[in-house]
N, C-alpha and C positions, 0 to 999 in steps of 0.2 A: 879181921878186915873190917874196922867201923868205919863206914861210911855210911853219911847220913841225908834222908830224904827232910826236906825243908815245908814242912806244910804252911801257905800265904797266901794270904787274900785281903778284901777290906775288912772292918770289925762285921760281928752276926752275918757273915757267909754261911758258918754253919763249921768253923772248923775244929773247934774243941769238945761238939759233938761229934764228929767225924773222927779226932784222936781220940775221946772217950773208948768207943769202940774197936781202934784195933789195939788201943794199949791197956795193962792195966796200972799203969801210970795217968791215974787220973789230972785232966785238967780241969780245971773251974769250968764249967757250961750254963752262961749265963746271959739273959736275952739286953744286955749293955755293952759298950765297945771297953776293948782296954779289959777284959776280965782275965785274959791269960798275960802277965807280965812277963813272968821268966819265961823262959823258954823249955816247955817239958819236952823227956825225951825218953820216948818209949822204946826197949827193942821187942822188937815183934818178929813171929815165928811166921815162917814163910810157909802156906800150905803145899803139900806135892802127895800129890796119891801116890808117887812110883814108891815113896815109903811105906807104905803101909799094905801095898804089895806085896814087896821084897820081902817083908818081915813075915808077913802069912805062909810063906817057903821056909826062910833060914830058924824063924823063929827065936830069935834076939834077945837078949837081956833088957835092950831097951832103945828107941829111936828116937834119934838127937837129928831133927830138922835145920835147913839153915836159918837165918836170923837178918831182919833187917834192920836197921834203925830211924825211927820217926820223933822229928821234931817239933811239934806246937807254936807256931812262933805268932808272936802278938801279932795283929791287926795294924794293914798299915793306911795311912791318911792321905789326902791329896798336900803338897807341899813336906812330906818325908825325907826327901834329899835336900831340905834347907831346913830337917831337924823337928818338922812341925809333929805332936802326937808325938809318937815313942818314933820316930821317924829315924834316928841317930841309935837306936837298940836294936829294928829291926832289919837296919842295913846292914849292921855290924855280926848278929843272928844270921843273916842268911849267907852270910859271906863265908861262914866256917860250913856251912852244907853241900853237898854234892851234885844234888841234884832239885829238883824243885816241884813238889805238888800243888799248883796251881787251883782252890778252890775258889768256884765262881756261883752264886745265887742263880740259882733256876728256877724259884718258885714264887706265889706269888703269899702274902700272909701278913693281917694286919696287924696282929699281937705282935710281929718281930721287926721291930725299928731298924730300915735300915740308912745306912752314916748319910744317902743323900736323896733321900725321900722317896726316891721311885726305884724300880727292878732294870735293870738294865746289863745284865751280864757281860756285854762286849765293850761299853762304856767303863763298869770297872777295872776288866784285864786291862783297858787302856792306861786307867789310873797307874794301876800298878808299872806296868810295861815302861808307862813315860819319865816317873818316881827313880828305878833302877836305871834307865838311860841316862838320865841328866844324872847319876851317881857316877857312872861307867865315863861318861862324855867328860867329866870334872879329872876324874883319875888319868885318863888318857892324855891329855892336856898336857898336866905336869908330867905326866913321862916322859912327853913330845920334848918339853924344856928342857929335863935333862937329857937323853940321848942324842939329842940334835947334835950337841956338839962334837961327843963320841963319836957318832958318824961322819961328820965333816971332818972330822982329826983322822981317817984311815980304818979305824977300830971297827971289825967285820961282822962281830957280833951286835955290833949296834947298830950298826947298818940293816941288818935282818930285822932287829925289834924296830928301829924306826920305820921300816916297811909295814911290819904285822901293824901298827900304831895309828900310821895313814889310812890304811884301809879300815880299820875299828872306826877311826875319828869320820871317814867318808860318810860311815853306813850309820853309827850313832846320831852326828847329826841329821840327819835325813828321818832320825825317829826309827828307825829301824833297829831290833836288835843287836847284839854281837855274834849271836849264834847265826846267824844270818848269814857270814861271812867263813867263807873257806881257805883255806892253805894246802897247796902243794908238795912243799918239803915240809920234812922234818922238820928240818930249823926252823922252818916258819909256826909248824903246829906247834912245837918244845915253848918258842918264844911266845906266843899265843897264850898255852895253856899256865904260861909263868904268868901271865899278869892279872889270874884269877878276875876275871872280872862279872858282876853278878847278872849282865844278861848271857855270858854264853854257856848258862848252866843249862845240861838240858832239863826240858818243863815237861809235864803231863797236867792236861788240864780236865778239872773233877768238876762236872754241871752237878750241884745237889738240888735235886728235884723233889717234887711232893711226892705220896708214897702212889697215887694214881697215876706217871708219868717213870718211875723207876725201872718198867720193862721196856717203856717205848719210845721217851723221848718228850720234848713239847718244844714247843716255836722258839723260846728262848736257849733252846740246847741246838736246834739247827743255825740260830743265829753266830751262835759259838763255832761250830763247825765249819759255817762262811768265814768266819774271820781269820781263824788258824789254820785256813787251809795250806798257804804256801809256809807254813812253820814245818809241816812232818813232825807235830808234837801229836800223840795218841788223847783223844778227848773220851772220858770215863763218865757213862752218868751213875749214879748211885741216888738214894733217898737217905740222907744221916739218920733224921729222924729216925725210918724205919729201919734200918738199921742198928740203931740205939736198943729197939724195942726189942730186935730178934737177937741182942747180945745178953739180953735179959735174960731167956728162957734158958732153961738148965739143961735140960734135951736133945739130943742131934735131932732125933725124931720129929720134937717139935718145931725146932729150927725149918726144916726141910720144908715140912708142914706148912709153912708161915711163907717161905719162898714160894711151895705151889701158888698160894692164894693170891701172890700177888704176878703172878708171871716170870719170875726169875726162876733159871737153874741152879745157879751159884750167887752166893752173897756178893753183894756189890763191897765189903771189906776186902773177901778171900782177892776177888779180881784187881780191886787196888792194890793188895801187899805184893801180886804177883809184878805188876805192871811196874810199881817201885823196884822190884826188881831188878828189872830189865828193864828200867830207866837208868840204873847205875851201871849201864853193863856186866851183869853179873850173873853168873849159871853156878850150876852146879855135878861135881862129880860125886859119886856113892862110893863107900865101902859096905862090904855085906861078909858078917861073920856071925857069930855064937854070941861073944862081949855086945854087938850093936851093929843097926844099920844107921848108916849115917851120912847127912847129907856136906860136902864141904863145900864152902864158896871161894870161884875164883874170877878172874876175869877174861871175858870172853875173848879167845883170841891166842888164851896162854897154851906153852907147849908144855908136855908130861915133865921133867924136870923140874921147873915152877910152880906147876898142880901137888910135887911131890911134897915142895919147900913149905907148902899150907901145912900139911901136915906135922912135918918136922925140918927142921932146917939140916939134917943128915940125912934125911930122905934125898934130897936135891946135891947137896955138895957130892953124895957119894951113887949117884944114879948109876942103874946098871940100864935099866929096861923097866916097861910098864907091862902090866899080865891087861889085858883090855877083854871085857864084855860087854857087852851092847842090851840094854836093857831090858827091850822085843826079846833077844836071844836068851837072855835068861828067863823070863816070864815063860816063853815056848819051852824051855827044854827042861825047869823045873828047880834045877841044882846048880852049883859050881861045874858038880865034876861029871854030869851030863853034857852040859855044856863042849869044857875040854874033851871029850868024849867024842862027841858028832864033831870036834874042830872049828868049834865056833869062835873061840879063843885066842883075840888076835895079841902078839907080840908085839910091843912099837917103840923104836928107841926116843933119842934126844928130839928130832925133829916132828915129832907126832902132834898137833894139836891138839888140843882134849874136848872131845864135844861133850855138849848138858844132857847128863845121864847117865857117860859113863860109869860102868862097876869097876875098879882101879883097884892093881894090888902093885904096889913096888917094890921092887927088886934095887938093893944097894951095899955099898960094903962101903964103909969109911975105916 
């Protein structure tokens, strides 16, 4: 399941130090704009303790986490949707991503040049935000041209997309996202999510801060959080820098170490990979045996039949039933077959949803 998180901002945000660190797909980290051309693409290992858990009971050959993927994408410039800077690279870059890490400057630092002289974090997400709009407003246009007609001729399905289309073009020009904009039906979402367009991805937006502001914030990260408020995008702060530093040490020990001293419980990485996550809506179910524990990815919302088809695609065509444990329930009871034992052990057929964390064994005959 590649799908991939789009890391964007303007040049020296801080983001190719920020992909140094969770990938070991390095990217150039250099205090100039324009230093990541291509686009690197890291996959990265999703942290989850219920692994290493699990494993301390079944005691596994070995635990195979899930994986996400992260993309470096160049720095983009004011004037981008008329090509200016890599402006026509990283429209095209972000168009093939899923979802979107928004990094934003939070600090303040005269070594680090930034593209327009002063610090201004909500000013730049604007940059950005207005750059993808007038992309999204362009595209919307000429689909109006063609569908229009389709609709006036009878044709129902164009009728729906020139609906979803009007209301994009309403809210687009008005500077407003696309994600901004809801649908009702089906058809309306199907036709929606068909025209790919690069503001209704969703965004998590990343304040990188100095390593003094990392536990608690500063005036330029509340200014952020004013501005995104009616988005319901999740705002992350982190320190890359420090970050950077603590990818260095070889240690868990040290690592931990290193979080005491500055106020954190958890690396502000581990909280991004997770939050990337579950910005792609995506969970995960376990299997727990001898061979491995093991995390799978699915998407939030899927029934056991389709949890099965991750696995193997005979798991699903020939489903019988899922064997279901509950994570708490096995942590509590110790085993499998304690578990089944006290009847904790629930049975769930085709109609089952599969929540994050499930322990899942299936049951199938082709």
């Amino acid at each position: 399941m590649a799908l991939q998180c789009g890391i964007v901002g303007l040049p020296n945000v801080g983001k190719s130090t920020l992909f140094n660190c969770l990938s070991s797909a390095k990217a150039q980290a250099a205090n100039f704009p324009f230093c990541t051309i291509e686009p690197n693409v890291g996959v990265i290992t999703v942290p989850d303790e219920r692994l290493n858990k699990l494993a301390e009971l079944v005691h596994p050959g070995r635990i195979v986490p899930a994986t996400v993927e992260i993309v470096d994408i160049a720095g983009l410039v004011k004037g981008a949707s008329k090509g200016e800077g890599l402006g026509n690279k990283f429209l095209g870059n972000i168009r093939e991503c899923d979802a979107i890490i928004h990094v934003l400057r939070c600090f303040d630092d005269d070594n680090v040049t930034h593209v327009d002289g002063t610090v201004n974090p909500v000013r730049d997400k604007e940059i950005i935000d207005t750059e993808l709009q007038i992309k999204d407003l362009e595209s919307v246009e000429q689909r109006i041209a063609k569908v229009e007609k389709q609709a006036n001729a009878g044709d129902k399905a164009a009728k729906v997309q020139l609906g979803v289309l009007k209301k994009y073009y309403d809210a687009l020009s008005k500077g407003e996202s696309a994600r901004t904009v809801t649908f009702d039906t089906k058809d309306e979402q199907k036709a929606a999510h068909d025209l790919f367009l690069l503001t209704a991805k969703p965004v998590l937006y990343v304040c990188n801060v100095d390593e003094a502001s990392a536990a608690t914030g500063n005036k330029y990260v509340e200014d952020v959080r004013e501005a995104v408020k009616n988005e319901e995008a999740e705002v992350l702060v982190l320190a890359a820098k420090t970050e950077a530093d603590i990818a260095e040490l070889e240690s868990y020990e040290d690592r931990q170490m290193f979080l005491e001293e500055v106020g954190l419980q958890e690396s502000g990485v581990n909280r991004l990979i997770k939050a990337a996550f579950k910005l792609l809506n995506l969970e995960t179910f376990i299997t727990a045996g001898e061979m491995e524990v093991k995390a799978w990815t699915y998407h939030k919302g899927w029934k056991a039949p389709q949890c099965a088809g991750v696995i193997h695609t005979d798991f699903e065509k020939g489903f019988i039933r899922a064997e279901v444990i509950k994570y708490d329930d096995y942590i509590a009871y110790g085993s499998e077959a304690a578990v089944r034992e006290a009847g904790k052990m629930g049975v769930e057929g085709k109609e089952y949803v599969v929540q994050d964390g499930d322990i899942m064994h299936f049951r199938f005959n082709v």
